[in-house]
C-alpha positions in Angstrom: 38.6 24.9 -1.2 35.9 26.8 -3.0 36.6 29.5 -5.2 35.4 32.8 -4.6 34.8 35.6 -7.5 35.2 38.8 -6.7 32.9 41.7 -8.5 34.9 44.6 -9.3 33.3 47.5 -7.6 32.2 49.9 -10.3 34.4 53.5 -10.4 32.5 56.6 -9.0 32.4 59.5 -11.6 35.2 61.3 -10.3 37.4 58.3 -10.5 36.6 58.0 -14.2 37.2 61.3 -15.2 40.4 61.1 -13.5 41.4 58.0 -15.8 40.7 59.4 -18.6 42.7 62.5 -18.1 45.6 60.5 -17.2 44.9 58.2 -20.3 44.5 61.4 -22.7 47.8 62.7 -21.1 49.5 59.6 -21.5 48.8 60.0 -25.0 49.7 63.2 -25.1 53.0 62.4 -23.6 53.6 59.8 -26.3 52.8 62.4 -28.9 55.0 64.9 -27.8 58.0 62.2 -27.6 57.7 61.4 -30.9 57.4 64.6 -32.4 60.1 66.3 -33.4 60.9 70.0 -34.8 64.0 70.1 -37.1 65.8 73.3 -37.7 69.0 74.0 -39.2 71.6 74.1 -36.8 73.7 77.0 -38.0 71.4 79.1 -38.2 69.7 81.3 -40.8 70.0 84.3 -42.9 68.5 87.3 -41.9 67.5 88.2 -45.3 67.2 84.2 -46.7 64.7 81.7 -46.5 63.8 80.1 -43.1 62.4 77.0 -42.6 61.6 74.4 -39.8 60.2 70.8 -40.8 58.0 68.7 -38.1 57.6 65.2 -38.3 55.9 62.5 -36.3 55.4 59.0 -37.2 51.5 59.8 -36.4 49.3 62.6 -38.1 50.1 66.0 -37.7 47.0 67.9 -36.1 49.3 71.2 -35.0 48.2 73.8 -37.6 50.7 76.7 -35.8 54.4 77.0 -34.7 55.4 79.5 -32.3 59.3 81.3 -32.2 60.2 81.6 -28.8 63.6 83.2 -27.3 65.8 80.5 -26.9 66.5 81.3 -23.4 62.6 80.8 -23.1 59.6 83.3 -23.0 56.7 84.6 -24.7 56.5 83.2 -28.4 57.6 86.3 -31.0 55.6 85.2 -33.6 52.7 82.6 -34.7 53.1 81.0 -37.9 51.2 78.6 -39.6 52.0 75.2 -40.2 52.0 73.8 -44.0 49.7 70.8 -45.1 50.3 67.3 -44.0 53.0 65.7 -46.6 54.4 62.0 -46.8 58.1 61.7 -48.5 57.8 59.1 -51.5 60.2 56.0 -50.1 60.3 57.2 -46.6 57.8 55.0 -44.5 56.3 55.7 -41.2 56.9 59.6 -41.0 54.8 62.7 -41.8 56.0 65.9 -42.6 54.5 69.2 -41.6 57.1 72.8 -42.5 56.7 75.7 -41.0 58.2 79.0 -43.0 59.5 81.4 -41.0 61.2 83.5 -44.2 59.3 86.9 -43.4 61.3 87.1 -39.5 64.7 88.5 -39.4 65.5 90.0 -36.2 68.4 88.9 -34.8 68.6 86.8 -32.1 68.5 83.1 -30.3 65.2 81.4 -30.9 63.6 78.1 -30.6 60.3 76.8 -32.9 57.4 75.4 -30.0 54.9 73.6 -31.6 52.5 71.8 -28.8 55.0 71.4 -25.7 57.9 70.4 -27.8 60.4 72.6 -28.6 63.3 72.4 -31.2 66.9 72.9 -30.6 68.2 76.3 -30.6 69.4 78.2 -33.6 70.1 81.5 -34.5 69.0 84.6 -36.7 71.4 87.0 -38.2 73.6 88.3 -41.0 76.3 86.1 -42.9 75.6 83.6 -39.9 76.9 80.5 -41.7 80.2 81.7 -42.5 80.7 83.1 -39.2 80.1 79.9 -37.4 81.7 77.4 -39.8 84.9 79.8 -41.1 86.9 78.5 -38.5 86.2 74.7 -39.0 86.7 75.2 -43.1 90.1 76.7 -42.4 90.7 73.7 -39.8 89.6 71.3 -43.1 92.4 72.7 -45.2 94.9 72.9 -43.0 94.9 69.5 -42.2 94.7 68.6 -45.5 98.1 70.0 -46.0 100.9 67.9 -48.2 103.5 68.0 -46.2 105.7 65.0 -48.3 109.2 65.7 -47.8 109.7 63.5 -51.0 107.7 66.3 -53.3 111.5 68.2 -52.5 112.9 66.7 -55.4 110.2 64.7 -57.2 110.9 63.4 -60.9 108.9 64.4 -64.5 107.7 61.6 -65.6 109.6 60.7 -68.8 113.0 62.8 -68.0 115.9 62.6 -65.5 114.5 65.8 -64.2 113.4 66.3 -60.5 111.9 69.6 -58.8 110.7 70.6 -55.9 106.8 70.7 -56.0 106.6 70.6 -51.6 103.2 72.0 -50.4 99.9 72.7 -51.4 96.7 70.3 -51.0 96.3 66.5 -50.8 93.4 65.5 -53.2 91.7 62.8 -50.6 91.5 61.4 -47.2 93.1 58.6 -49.1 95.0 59.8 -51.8 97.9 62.1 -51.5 98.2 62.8 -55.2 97.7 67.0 -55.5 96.5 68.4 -58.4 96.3 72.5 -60.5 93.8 70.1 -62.7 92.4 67.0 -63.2 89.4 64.6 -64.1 89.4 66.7 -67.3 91.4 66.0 -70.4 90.4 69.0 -72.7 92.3 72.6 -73.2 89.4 74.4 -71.5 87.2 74.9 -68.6 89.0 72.7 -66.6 88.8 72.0 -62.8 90.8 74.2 -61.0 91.9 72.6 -57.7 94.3 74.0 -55.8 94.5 77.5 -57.4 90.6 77.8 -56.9 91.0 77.1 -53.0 93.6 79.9 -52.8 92.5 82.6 -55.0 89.0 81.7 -52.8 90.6 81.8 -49.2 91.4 85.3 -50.3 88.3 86.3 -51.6 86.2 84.9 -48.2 89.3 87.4 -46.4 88.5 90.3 -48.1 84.8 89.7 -48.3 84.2 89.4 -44.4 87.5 89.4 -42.5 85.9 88.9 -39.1 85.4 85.1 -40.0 88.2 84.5 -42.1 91.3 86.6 -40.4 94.9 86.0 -40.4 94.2 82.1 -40.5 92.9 82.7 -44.1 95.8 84.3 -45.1 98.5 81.8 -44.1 96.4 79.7 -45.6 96.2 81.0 -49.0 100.1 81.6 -48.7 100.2 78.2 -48.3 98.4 77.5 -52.0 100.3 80.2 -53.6 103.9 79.2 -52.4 102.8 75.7 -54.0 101.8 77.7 -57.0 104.8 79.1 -57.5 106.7 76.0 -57.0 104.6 74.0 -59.5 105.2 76.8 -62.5 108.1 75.7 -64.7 111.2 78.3 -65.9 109.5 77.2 -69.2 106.3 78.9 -68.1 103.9 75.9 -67.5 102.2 74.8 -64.6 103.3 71.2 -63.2 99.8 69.8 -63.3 99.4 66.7 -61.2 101.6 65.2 -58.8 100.4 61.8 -59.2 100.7 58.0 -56.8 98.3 56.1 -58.3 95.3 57.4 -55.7 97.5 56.6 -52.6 99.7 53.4 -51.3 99.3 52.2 -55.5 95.7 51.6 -55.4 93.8 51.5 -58.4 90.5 51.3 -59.7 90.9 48.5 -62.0 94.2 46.5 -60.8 94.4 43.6 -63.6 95.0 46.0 -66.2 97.7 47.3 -64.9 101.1 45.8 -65.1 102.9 45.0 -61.6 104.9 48.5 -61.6 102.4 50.9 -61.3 104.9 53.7 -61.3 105.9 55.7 -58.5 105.0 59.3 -57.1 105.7 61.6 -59.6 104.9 64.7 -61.8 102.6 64.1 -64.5 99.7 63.9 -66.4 97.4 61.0 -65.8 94.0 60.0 -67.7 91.1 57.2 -67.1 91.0 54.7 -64.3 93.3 53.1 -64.9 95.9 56.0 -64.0 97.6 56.1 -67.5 100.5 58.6 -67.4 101.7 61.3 -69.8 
C-alpha cells in the first residue's frame, strides 16, 4: 500500500494568536504555581517591623506587592518589592522582600503580588502573645513533674530524704528538674525553674487578657516547688538529678555500672558526676 503524506494546513492568523495567548498563559500559570509569598503566620506588630519574602525558583520580574483585606477587596496599599537576592547555600530559589513596616492599621490582610496571594495574617498590638499565650501555658503544663517518688527523695551523701514533688521536668527526655544547672560558678547562673515562675507572673500582670487565671496556677505551681526545694538550713535543693532520664548518659564507658539513682544533688560535666 502506498504511503500518503499529509501537509499540515498552515494556521490562519486568528488561530495563531489564539496559541500563543494560551502558551503565554500557560506560562503564566506555571509562574504563579511556583511563586510563593511568605508571611509570618502570627502576625505582626502594629508598631514592629513587617515583612513578607517572595520566592520563585525563576527570576522575580514583580517590582510591587499589594495588601489586600484578607476577606478580599481592593489592595490598601502598594509597596515596592526589594532587589532580586540568592541565599548563599540555598540552590534553585530567588528571593524578593517586600517591607511593609510603615502600615499599622489593624486588621486581616493578605500580600497579592501578580495573582498569587499569601496566606492570611494579621495586624495589631501585642498580637504574638495574644495568639500563642494559650499554647505557651499548654507547654508548661505538660511539662509538669508529677513523680510521686520526689515525696521523699534522698540527698545524695546522707540518710536524708525530703519531699521535692512538683515543679518542671528539664526535657522531653529527661525528668531531672533543676533551680540551676550547666553552670558550676557562684554567679550568674541559669535560673530554671524560678525564672519560668517569677516570668509567668510578670506576662499576668503585663497583659492579663492573654495570660489569665491559667498563668497563675501556673506560677503557683513553680512557687509551691520553690518552697519545697528551700532547706530549714536556708539553701535551695538545686538539682534533682537521674542521670538525663531512664540512666542515660552521654559518655557510658566511663561510668561505672551503678549510675546512681534519682536523687537530690549537684551534678557536673557529661559524665553526670555527683556532689
Amino acid at each position: 500500500m502506498p504511503t500518503i503524506f499529509c501537509r499540515p494546513r498552515p494556521l490562519k492568523r486568528a488561530q495563531t494568536a489564539v496559541a500563543i495567548i494560551a502558551i503565554a498563559a500557560s506560562f503564566a500559570s506555571a509562574f504563579a504555581q511556583d511563586l510563593q509569598i511568605l508571611v509570618n503566620n502570627v502576625g505582626y506588630e502594629k508598631s514592629g517591623a513587617k515583612r513578607a519574602v517572595v520566592q520563585s525558583s525563576s527570576a522575580i520580574a514583580a517590582a510591587e506587592a499589594d495588601i489586600i483585606p484578607a476577606a478580599g477587596g481592593n489592595a490598601v496599599r502598594t509597596v515596592p518589592l526589594g532587589a532580586l537576592v540568592a541565599v548563599s547555600g540555598w540552590s534553585g530559589r530567588n528571593f524578593k522582600v517586600a517591607d511593609f513596616s510603615s502600615f499599622d492599621t489593624d486588621g486581616e490582610y493578605k500580600i497579592r503580588v501578580g495573582s498569587v496571594t499569601s496566606p492570611a495574617f494579621s495586624i495589631g498590638e501585642k498580637v504574638l502573645q495574644a495568639k500563642t499565650g494559650a499554647d505557651q501555658l499548654a507547654f508548661f503544663k505538660a511539662y509538669r513533674s508529677t513523680d510521686a517518688g520526689d515525696k521523699n527523695l534522698p540527698i545524695f551523701g546522707s540518710d536524708r530524704k525530703v519531699n521535692i514533688y512538683g515543679g518542671w521536668i528539664d526535657a522531653s527526655g529527661d525528668e531531672g528538674k533543676h533551680i540551676s544547672h550547666l553552670s558550676y560558678a557562684n554567679y550568674y547562673n541559669p535560673q530554671q525553674i524560678p525564672l519560668v515562675a517569677w516570668a509567668l507572673l510578670h506576662a499576668r500582670e503585663a497583659q492579663p487578657e492573654a495570660f489569665g487565671a491559667e498563668a497563675l496556677a501556673e506560677a503557683a505551681w513553680g512557687a509551691d516547688f520553690l518552697l519545697r526545694a528551700l532547706s530549714p538550713e536556708g539553701y535551695f535543693y538545686m538539682s534533682v538529678f537521674d542521670n538525663w532520664g531512664g540512666g542515660y548518659t552521654f559518655d557510658a564507658p566511663k561510668l561505672p555500672d551503678s549510675k546512681g539513682s534519682r536523687e537530690v544533688c549537684a551534678w557536673s560535666h557529661t559524665e553526670g558526676v555527683r556532689s
